[in-house]
LUMDOBA-445781 format. One record per atom (N, C-alpha, C): chain; atom name; residue number from 1; residue in one letter; x, y, z. Coordinates in nm, 2 decimals. Layout:
<sites>
   ch   at     i   aa        X        Y        Z
    A   CA   NUM    A        X        Y        Z
...
</sites>
This chain:
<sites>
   ch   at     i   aa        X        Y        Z
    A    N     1    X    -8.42    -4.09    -1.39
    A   CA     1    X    -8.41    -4.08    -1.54
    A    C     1    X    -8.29    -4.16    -1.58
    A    N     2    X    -8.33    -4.26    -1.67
    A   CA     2    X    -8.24    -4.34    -1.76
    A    C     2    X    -8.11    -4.20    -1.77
    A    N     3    X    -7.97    -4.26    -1.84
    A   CA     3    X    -7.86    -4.19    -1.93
    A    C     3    X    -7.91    -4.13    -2.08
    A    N     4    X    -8.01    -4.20    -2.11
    A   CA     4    X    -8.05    -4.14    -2.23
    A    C     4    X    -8.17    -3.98    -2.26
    A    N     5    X    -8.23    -4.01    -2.08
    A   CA     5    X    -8.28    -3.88    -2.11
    A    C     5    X    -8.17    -3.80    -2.00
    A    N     6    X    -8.24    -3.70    -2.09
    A   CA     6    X    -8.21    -3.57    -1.99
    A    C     6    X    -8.25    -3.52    -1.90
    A    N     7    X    -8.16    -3.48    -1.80
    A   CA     7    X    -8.18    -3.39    -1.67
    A    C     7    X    -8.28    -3.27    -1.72
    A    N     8    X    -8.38    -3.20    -1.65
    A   CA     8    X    -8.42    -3.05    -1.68
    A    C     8    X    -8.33    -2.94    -1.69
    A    N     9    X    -8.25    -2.97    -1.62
    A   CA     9    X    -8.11    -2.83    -1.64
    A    C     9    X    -8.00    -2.89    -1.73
    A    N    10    X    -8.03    -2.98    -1.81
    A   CA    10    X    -7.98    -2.98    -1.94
    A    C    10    X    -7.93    -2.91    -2.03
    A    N    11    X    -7.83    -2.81    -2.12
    A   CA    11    X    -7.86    -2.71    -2.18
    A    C    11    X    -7.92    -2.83    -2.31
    A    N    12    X    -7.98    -2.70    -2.36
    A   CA    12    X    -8.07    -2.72    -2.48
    A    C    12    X    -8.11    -2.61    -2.58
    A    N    13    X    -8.13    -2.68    -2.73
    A   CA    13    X    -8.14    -2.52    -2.82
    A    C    13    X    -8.28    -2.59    -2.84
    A    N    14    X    -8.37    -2.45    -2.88
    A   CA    14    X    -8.45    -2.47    -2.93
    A    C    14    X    -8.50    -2.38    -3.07
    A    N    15    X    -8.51    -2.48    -3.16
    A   CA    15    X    -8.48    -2.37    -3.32
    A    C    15    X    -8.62    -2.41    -3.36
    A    N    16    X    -8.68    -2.30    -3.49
    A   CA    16    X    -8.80    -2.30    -3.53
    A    C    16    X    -8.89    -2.16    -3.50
    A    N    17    X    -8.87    -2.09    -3.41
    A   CA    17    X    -8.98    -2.00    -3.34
    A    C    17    X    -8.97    -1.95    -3.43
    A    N    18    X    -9.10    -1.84    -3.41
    A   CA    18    X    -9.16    -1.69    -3.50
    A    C    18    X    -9.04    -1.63    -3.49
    A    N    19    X    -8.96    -1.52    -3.61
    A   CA    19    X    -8.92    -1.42    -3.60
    A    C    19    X    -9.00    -1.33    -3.53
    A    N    20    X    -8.89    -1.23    -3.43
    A   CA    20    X    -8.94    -1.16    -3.37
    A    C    20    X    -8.92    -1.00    -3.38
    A    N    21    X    -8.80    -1.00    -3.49
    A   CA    21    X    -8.76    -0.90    -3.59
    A    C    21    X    -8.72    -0.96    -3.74
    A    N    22    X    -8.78    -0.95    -3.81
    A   CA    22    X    -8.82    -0.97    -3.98
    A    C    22    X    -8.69    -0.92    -4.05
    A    N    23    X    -8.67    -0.81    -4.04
    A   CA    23    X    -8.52    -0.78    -4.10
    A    C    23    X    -8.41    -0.79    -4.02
    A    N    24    X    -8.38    -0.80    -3.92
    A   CA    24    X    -8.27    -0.93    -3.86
    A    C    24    X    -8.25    -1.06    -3.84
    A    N    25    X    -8.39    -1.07    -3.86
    A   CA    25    X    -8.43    -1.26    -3.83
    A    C    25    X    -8.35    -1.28    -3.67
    A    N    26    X    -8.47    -1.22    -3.60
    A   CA    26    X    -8.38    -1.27    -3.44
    A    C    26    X    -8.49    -1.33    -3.40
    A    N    27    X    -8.44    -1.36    -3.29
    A   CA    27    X    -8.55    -1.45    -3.22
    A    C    27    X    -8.61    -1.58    -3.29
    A    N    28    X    -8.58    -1.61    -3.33
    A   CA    28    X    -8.59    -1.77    -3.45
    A    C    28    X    -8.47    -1.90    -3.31
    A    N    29    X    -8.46    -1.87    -3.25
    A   CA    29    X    -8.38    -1.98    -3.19
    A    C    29    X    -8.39    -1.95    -3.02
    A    N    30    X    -8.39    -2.03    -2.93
    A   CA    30    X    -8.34    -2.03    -2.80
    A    C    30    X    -8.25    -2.11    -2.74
    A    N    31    X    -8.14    -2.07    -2.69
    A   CA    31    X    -8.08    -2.14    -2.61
    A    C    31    X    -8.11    -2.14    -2.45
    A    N    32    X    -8.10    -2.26    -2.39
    A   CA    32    X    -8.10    -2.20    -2.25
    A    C    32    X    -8.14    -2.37    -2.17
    A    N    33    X    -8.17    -2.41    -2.06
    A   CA    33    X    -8.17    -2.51    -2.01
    A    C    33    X    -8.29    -2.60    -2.07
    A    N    34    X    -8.30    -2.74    -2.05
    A   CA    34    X    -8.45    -2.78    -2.14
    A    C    34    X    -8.55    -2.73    -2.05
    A    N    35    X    -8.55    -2.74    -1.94
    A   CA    35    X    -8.68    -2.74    -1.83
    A    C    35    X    -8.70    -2.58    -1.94
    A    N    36    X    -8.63    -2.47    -1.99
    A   CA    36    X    -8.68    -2.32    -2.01
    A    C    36    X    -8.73    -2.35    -2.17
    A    N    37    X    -8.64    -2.43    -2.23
    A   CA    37    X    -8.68    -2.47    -2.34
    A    C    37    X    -8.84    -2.48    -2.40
    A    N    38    X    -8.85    -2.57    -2.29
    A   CA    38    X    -9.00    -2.66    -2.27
    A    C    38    X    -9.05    -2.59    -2.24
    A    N    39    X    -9.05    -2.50    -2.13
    A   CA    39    X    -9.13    -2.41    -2.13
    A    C    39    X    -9.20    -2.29    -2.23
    A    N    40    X    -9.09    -2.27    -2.32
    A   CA    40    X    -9.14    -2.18    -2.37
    A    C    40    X    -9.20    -2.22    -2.52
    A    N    41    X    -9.18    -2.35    -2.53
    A   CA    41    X    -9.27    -2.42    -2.64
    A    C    41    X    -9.38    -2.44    -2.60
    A    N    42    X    -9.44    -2.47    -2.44
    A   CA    42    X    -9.56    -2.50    -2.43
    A    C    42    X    -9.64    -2.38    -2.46
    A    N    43    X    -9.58    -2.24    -2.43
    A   CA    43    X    -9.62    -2.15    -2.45
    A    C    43    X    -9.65    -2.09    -2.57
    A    N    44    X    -9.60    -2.20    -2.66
    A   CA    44    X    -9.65    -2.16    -2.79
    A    C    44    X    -9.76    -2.17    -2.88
    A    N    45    X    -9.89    -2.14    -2.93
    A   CA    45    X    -9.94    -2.18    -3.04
    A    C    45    X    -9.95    -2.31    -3.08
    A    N    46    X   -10.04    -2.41    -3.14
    A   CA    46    X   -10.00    -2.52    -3.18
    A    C    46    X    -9.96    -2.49    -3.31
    A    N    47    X    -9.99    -2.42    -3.42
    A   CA    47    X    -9.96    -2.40    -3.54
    A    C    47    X    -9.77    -2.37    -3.54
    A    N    48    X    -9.76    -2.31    -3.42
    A   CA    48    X    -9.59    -2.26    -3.44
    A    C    48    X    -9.53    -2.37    -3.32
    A    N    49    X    -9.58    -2.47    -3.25
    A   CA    49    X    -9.49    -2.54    -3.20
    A    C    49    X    -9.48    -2.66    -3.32
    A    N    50    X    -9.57    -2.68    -3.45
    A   CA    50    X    -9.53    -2.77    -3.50
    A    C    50    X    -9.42    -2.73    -3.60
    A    N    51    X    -9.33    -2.61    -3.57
    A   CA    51    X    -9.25    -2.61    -3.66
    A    C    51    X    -9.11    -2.57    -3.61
    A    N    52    X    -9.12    -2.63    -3.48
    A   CA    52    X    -8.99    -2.65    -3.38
    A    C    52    X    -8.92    -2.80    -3.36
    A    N    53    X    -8.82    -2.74    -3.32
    A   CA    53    X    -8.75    -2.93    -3.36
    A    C    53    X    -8.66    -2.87    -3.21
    A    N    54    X    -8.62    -2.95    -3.07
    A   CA    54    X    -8.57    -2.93    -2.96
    A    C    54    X    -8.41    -2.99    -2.99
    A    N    55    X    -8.28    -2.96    -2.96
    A   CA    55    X    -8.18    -3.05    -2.92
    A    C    55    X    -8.15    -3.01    -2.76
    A    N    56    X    -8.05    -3.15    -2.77
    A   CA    56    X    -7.99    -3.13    -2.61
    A    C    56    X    -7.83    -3.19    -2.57
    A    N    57    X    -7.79    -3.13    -2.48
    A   CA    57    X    -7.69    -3.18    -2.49
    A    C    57    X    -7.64    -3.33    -2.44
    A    N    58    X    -7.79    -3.38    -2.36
    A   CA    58    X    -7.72    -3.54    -2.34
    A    C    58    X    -7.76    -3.63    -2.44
    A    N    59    X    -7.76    -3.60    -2.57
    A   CA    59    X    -7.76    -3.71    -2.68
    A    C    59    X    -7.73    -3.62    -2.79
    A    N    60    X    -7.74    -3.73    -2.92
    A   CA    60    X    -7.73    -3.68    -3.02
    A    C    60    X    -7.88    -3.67    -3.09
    A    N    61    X    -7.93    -3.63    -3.20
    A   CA    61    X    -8.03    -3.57    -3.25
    A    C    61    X    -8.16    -3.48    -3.23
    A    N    62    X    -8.25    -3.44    -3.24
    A   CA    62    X    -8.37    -3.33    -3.23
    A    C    62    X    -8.50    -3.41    -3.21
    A    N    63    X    -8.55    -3.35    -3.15
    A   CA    63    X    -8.66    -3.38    -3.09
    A    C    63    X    -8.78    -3.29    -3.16
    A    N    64    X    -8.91    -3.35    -3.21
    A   CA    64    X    -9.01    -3.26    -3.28
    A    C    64    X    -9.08    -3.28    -3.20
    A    N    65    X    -9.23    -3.20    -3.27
    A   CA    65    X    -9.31    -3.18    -3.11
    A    C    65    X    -9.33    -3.31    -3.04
    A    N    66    X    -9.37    -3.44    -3.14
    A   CA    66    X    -9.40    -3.53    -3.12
    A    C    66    X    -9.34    -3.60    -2.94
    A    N    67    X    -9.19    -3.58    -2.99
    A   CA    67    X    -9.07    -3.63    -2.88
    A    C    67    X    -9.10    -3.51    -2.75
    A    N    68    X    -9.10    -3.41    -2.77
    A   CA    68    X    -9.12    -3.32    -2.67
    A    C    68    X    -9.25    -3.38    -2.64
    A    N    69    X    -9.34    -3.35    -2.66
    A   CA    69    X    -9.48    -3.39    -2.59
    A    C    69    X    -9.51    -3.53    -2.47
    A    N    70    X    -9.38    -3.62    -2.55
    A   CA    70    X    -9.38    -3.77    -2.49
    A    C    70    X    -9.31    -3.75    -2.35
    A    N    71    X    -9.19    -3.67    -2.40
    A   CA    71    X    -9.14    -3.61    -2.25
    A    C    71    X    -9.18    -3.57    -2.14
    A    N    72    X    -9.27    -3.46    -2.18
    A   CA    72    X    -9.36    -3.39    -2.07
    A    C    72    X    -9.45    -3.44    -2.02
    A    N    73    X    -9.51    -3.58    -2.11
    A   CA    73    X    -9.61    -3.67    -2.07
    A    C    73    X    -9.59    -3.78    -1.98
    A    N    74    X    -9.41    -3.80    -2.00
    A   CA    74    X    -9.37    -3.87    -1.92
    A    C    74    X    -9.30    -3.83    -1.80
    A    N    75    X    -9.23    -3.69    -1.80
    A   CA    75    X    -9.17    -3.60    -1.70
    A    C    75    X    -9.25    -3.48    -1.65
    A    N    76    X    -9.37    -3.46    -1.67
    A   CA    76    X    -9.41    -3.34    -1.61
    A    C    76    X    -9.40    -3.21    -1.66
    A    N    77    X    -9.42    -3.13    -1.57
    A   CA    77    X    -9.39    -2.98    -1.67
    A    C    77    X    -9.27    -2.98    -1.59
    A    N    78    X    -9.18    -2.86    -1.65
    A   CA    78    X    -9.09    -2.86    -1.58
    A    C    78    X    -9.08    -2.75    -1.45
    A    N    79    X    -8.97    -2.77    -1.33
    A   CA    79    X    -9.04    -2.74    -1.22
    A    C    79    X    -9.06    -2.65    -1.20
    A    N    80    X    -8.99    -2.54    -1.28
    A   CA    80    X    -9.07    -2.38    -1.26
    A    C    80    X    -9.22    -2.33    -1.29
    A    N    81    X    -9.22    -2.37    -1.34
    A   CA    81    X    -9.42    -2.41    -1.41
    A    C    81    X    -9.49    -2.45    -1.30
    A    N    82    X    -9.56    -2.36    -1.27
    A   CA    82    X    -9.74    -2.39    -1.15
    A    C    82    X    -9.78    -2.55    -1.20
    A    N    83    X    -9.80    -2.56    -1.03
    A   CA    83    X    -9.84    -2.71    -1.11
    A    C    83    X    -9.97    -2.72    -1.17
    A    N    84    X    -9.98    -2.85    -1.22
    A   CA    84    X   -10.10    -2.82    -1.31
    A    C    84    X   -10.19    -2.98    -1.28
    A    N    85    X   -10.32    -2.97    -1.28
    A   CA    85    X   -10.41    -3.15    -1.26
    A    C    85    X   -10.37    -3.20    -1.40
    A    N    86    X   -10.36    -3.33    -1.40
    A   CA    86    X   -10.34    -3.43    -1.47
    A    C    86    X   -10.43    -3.41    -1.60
    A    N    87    X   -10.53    -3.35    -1.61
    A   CA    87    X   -10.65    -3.29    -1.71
    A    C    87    X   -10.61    -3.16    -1.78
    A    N    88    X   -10.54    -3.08    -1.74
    A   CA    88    X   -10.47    -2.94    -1.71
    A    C    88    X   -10.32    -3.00    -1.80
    A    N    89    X   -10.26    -3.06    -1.80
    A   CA    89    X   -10.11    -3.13    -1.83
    A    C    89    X   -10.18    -3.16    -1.99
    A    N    90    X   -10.29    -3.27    -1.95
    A   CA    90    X   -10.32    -3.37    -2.11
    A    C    90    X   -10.38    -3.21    -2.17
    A    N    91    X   -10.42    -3.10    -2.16
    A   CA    91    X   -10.45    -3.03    -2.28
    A    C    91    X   -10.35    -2.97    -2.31
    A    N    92    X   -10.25    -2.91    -2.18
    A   CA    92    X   -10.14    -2.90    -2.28
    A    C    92    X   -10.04    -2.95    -2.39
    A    N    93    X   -10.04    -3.10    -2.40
    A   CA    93    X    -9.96    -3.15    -2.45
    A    C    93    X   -10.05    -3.23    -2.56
    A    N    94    X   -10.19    -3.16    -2.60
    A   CA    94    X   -10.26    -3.27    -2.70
    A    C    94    X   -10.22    -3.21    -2.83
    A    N    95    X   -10.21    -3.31    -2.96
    A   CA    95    X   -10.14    -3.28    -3.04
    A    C    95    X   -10.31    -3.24    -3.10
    A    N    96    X   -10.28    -3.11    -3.18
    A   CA    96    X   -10.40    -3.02    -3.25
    A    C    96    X   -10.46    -3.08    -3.33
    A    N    97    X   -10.61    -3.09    -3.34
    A   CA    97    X   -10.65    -3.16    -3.41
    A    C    97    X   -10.61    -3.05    -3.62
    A    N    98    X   -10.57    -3.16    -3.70
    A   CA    98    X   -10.55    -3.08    -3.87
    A    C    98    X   -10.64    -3.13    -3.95
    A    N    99    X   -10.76    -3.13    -3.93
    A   CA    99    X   -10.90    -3.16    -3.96
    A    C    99    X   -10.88    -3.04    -4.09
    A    N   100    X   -10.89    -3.11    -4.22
    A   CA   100    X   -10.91    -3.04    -4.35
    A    C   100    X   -11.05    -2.99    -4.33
    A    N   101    X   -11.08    -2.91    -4.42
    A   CA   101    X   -11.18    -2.83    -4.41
    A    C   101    X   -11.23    -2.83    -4.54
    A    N   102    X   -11.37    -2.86    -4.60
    A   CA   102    X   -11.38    -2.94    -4.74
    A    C   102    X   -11.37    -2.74    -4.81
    A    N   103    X   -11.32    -2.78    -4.94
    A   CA   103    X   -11.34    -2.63    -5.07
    A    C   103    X   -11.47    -2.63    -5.08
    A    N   104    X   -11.49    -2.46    -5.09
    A   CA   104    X   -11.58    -2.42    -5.09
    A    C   104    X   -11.65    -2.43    -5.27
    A    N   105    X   -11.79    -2.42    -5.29
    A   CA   105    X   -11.80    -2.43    -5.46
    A    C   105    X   -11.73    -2.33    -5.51
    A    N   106    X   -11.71    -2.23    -5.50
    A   CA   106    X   -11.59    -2.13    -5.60
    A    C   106    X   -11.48    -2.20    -5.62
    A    N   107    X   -11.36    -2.26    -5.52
    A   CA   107    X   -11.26    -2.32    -5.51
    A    C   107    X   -11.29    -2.45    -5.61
    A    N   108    X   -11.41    -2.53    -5.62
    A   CA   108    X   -11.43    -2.66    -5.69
    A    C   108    X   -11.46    -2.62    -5.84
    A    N   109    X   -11.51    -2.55    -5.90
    A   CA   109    X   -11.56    -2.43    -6.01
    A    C   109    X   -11.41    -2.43    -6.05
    A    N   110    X   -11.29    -2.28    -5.98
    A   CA   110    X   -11.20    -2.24    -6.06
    A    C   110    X   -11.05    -2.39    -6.08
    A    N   111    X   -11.11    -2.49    -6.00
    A   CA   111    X   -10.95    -2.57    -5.96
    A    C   111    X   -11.04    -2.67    -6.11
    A    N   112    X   -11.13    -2.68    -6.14
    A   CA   112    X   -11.24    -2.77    -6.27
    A    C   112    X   -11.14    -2.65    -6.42
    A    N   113    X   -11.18    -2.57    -6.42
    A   CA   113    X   -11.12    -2.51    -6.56
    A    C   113    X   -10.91    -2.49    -6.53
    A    N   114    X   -10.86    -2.51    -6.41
    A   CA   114    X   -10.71    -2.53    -6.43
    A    C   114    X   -10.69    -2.68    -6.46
    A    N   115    X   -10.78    -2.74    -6.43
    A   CA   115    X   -10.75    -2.91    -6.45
    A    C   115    X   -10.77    -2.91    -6.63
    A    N   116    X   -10.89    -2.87    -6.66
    A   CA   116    X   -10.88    -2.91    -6.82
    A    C   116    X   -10.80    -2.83    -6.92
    A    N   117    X   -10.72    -2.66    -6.89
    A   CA   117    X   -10.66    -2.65    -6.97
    A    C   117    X   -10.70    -2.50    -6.99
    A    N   118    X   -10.85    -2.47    -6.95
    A   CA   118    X   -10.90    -2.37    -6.97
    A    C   118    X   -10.89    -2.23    -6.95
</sites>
C-alpha cells in the first residue's frame, strides 16, 4: 500500500449509521480500526450505507460509499471477513441500482391541480 492509503488497523470513524436509540441518538457513529469500520458498512443496507461518509487517520478528508467501495475493490474485504469468490466480493460492493419508479395516475391527477392553482 502506497502512504496515502491506509493500513486495515488504521483507526477510523465511521459517521452516518441508523440511530439505535432515538432519544439519545446513540449509535449514529463508530469508532474503531478501518478493516472494523468496513466491515460493518458492508453490513449495511444499501439505502443506509449511502448515507455514511468513512474518515481515517492516515489522511485528511472522508470517504463516501463511492471511495469505500473502490477500496474494497481494490483491497479486499478485510481480513477478518470469510473469504469470499471474486462474484461474491463484486455483489458486495455493487453500487444499488436508484431506478425511479414512474407516478402512478392519482399522483399525475393531484400534482395537475397543485401546478394550476387549484
Amino acid at each position: 500500500m502506497s502512504k496515502s492509503e491506509p493500513a486495515w488497523d488504521t483507526p477510523a470513524h465511521l459517521v452516518g449509521l441508523s440511530c439505535t436509540n432515538w432519544k439519545r441518538r446513540t449509535g449514529v457513529e463508530m469508532r474503531g480500526t478501518l478493516a472494523e469500520c468496513i466491515q460493518r458498512w458492508l453490513s449495511l443496507p444499501p439505502h443506509q450505507q449511502q448515507n455514511c461518509s468513512l474518515s481515517h487517520d492516515a489522511g485528511p478528508g472522508h470517504w463516501g460509499p463511492g471511495s469505500i467501495r473502490a477500496y474494497v475493490a481494490a483491497h479486499g474485504l478485510p481480513p477478518q471477513m470469510a473469504p469470499v469468490t471474486p462474484e461474491q466480493l463484486e455483489n458486495m460492493i455493487e453500487k444499488p441500482s436508484l431506478a425511479a419508479t414512474p407516478p402512478d395516475e392519482a399522483q399525475v391527477r393531484g400534482s395537475a391541480s397543485v401546478r394550476r392553482g387549484s
